[in-house]
C-alpha positions as CSV (number, residue, x, y, z in Angstrom):
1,X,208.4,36.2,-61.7
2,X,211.6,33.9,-61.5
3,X,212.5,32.2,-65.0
4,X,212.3,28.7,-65.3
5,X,215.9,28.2,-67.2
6,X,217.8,25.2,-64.6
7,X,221.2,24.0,-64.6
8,X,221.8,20.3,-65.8
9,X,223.5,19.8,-62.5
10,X,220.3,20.9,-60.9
11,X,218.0,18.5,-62.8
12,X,220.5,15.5,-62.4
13,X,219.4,15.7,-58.3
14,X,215.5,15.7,-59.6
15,X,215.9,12.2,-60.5
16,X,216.1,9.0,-57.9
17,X,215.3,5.2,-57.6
18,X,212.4,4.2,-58.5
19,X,210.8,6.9,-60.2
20,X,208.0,6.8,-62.9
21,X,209.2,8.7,-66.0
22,X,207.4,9.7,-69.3
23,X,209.0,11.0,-72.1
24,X,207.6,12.7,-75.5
25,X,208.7,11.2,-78.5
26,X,208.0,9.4,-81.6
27,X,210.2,7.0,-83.5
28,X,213.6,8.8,-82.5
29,X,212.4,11.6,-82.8
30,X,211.1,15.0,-80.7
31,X,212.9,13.4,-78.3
32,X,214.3,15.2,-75.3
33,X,217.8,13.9,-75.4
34,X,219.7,15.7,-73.2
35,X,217.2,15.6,-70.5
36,X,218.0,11.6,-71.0
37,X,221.5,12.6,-70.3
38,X,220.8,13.5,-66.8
39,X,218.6,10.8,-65.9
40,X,221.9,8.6,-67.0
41,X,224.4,11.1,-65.5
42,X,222.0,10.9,-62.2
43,X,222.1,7.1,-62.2
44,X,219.0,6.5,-60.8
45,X,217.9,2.9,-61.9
46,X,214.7,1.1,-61.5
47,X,212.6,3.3,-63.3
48,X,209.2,2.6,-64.8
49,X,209.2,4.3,-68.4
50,X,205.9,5.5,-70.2
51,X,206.6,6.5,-73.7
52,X,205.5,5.9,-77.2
53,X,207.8,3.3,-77.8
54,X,211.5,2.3,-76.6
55,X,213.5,3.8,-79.5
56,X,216.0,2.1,-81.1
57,X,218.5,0.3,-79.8
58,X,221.7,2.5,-77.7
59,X,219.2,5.5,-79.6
60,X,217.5,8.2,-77.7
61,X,215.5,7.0,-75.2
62,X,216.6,3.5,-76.2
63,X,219.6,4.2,-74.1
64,X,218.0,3.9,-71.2
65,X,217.0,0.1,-71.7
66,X,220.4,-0.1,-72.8
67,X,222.1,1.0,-69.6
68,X,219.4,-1.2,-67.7
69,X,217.7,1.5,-66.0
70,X,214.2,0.6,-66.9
71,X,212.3,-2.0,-65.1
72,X,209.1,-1.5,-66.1
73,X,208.0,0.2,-70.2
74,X,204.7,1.1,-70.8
75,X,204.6,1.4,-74.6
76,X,202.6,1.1,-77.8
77,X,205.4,-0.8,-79.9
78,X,208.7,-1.7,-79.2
79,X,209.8,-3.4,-82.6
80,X,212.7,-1.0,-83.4
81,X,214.9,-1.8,-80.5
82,X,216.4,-5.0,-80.0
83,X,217.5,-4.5,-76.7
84,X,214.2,-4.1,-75.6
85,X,212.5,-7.6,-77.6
86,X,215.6,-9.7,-75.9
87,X,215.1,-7.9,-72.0
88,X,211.5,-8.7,-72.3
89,X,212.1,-11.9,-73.8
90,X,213.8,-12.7,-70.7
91,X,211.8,-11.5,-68.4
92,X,213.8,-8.8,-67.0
93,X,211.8,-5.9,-68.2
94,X,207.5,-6.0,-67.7
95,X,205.7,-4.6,-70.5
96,X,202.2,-3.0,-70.5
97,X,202.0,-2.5,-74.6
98,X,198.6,-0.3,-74.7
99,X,197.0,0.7,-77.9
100,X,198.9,4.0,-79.1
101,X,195.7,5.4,-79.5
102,X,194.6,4.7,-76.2
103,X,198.2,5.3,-74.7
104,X,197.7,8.9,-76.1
105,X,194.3,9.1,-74.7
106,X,195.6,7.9,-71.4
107,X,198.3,10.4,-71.0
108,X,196.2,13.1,-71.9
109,X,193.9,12.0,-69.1
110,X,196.2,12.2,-66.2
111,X,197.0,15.7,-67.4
112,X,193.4,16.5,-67.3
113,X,192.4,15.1,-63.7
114,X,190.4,12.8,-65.2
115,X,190.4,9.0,-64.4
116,X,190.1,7.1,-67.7
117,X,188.7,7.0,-70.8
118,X,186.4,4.7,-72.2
119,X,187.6,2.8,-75.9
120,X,186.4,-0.3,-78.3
121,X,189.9,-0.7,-79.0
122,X,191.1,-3.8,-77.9
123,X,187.4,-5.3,-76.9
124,X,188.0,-9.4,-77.3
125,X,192.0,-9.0,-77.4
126,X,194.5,-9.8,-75.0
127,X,194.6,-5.9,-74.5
128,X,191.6,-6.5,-72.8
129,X,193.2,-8.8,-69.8
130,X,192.5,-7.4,-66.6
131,X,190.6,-4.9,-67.5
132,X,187.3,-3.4,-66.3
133,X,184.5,-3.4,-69.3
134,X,182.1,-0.8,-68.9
135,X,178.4,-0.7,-70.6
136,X,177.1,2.1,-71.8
137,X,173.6,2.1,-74.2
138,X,173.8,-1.4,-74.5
139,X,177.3,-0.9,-76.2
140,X,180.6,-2.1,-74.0
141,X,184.0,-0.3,-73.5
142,X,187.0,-1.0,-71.9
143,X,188.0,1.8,-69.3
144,X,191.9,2.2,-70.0
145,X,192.7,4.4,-66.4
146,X,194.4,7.5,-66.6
147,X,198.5,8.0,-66.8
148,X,200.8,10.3,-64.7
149,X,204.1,10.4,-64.0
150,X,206.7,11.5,-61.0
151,X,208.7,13.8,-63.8
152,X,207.8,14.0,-67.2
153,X,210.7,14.6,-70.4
154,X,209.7,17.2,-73.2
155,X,211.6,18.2,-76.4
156,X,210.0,22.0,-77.4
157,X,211.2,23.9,-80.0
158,X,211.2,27.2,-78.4
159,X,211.0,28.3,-74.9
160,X,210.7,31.4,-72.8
161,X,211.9,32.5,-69.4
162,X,208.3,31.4,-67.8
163,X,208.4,28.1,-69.6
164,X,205.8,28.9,-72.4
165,X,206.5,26.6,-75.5
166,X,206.5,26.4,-79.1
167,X,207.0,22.6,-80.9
168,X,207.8,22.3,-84.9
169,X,206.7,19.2,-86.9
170,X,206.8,16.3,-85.3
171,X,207.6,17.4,-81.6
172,X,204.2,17.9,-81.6
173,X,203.7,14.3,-81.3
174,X,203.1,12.9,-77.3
175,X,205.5,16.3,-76.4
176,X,202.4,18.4,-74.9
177,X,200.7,15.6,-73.4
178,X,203.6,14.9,-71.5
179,X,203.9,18.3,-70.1
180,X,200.2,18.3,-68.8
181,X,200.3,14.8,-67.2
182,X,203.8,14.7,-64.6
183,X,204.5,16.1,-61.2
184,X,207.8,17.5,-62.6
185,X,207.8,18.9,-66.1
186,X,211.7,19.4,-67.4
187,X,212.1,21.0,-71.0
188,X,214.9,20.1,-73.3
189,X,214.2,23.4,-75.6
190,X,215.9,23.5,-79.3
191,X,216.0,27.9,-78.5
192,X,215.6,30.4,-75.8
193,X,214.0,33.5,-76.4
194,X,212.9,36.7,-74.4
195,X,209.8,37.0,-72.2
196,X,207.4,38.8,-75.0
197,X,208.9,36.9,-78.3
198,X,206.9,34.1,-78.7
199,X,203.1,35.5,-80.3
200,X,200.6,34.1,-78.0
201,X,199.1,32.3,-80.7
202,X,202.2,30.1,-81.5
203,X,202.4,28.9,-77.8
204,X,200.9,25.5,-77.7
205,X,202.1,24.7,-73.8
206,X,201.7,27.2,-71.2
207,X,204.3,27.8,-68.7
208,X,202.1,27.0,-65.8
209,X,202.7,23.4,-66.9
210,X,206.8,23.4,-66.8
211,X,208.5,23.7,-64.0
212,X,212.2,23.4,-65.0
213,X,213.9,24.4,-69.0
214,X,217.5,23.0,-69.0
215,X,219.4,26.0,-69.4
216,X,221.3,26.5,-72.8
217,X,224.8,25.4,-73.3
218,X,227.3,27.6,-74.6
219,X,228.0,25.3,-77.5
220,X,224.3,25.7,-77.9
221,X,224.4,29.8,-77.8
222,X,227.4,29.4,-80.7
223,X,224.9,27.3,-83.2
224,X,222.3,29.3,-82.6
């Protein structure tokens, strides 16, 4: 079985105009910043961007709204980054904030083949604009539809040659659902270990979900 480990060069051609990219992620951090290197180094532009929220300001994955890659965010809050209030302000980024709950919800469900989930958050709230409500027993829901992504971004802590991965603390946040719901997975792993190191217990995302680990630098061999 080939390993999975991929030049950055390699990864820089995976990305092109146009593209829907998700990216795990939380508040600055878990985030899988040198995989945003390459979608920077590629400069592919006109990207839609699903992700927890838009980091901060020339931050993590908040350079990408800074470079003006992004045209459309799909996001639970974007508060943090300035950038992103003043873009949308002016109409040059569209925003689809979702219910992080239900964002989370909706990730996981593209990674599971299913279409949607049904929620009472957001019932009688401008969330629910354009949205189908659905009755069940007598009690209504609104079907948020199911997320999925051309190439999806992932910060694990740990990695093998086959792709299996570990996360520590709070990679653990939107990371595995990420790697379940995209037609590309790319890993940005903190360590690289041997096929037969990692306990089976301690893998939390199968390899059969990643396609492509950035391969470790050699500055990255020295601090390890």
């Amino acid at each position: 079985m080939a390993d999975k480990y991929t030049s950055k060069e390699q990864i820089v051609r995976l990305f092109k105009d146009g593209q829907t990219i998700m990216c795990g992620g939380f508040a600055n951090h878990g985030v899988p910043n040198k995989l945003i290197d390459c979608i920077l180094e590629s400069g592919a532009r006109h990207l839609t961007l699903i992700s927890n929220d838009s980091g901060d300001a020339d931050l993590t994955i908040g350079r990408l709204i800074r470079n003006g890659v992004v045209d459309k965010l799909i996001a639970s809050h974007i508060g943090r980054n300035t950038d992103t209030i003043q873009l949308v302000e002016e109409g040059k980024i569209d925003l689809e904030l979702v219910p992080q709950g239900s964002l989370a919800e909706r990730i996981r469900c593209g990674g599971s083949g299913l279409g949607g989930v049904l929620t009472k958050t957001g019932l009688g709230t401008v969330v629910e604009k354009g949205k189908q409500v659905i009755s069940v027993d007598n009690e209504e829901y609104l079907l948020e539809t199911a997320l999925r992504a051309d190439i999806g971004l992932v910060r694990a802590r740990t990695s093998d040659p086959l792709g299996n991965l570990t996360y520590h603390g709070t990679m653990q946040n939107f990371n595995p659902l990420v790697a379940k719901a995209s037609a590309i997975t790319l890993v940005d792993a903190d360590m690289h270990v041997d096929i037969g190191e990692l306990s089976i217990d301690s893998i939390v995302t199968p390899g059969a979900y990643v396609d492509f680990v950035l391969a470790a630098e050699e500055s990255d061999h020295e601090r390890a």
